[in-house]
N, C-alpha and C positions, 0 to 999 in steps of 0.2 A: 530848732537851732539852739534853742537855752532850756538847760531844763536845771531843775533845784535838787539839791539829795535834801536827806534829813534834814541836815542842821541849816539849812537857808541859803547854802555855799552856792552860785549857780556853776555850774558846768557848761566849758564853752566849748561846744565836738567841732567848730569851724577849723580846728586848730590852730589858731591865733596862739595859744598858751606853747604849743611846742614849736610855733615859728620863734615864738620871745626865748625860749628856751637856747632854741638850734645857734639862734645869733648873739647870744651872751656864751654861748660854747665856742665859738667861730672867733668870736672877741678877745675871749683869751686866748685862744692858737695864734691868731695875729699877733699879741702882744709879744707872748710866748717868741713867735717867727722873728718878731722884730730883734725882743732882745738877745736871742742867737746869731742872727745876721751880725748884728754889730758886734760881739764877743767876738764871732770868726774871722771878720773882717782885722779888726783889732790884734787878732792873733797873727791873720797873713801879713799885716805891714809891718807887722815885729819881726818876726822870720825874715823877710826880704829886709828888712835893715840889716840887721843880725847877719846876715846871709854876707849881703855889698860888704858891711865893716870886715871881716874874716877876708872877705878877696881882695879888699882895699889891701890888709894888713899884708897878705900871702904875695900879693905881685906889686909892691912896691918899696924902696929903698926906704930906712929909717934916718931921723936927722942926724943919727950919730955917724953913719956911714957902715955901719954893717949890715951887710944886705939879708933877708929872713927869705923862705921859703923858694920858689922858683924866681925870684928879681937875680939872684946872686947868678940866674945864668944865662940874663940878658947881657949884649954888650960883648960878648967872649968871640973872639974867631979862633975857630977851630984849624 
């Protein structure tokens, strides 16, 4: 199960050493996952803001009364 090289190091073959390895690799991937998750996230609630204001702006009347993009052709009978 243990055995020594040269310099007194012992060698562990149970692979405990690349289990400690594989889970400090896995460690930062999650870290990694996490802080991408929250950038994207972050990114899609700024698009859908960004998004709503432009259609807010596009389909409603201004306080001055001049109407901007399709509002100006609600209201009209044809």
């Amino acid at each position: 199960m243990y055995e020594y090289d040269s310099s007194g190091i012992v060698n562990d073959y149970n692979g405990f050493t690349t289990f400690i390895v594989i889970q400090y690799i896995l460690s930062l991937f999650r870290y990694k996952l996490v802080i991408f998750i929250m950038i994207f996230r972050g990114f899609l609630m700024t698009a859908t803001v960004l998004q709503h204001l432009k259609l807010h702006k596009l389909f409603t009347f201004s306080a001055h009364g001049e109407s901007t993009g399709a509002a100006r052709d609600r209201g009209k009978l044809e």
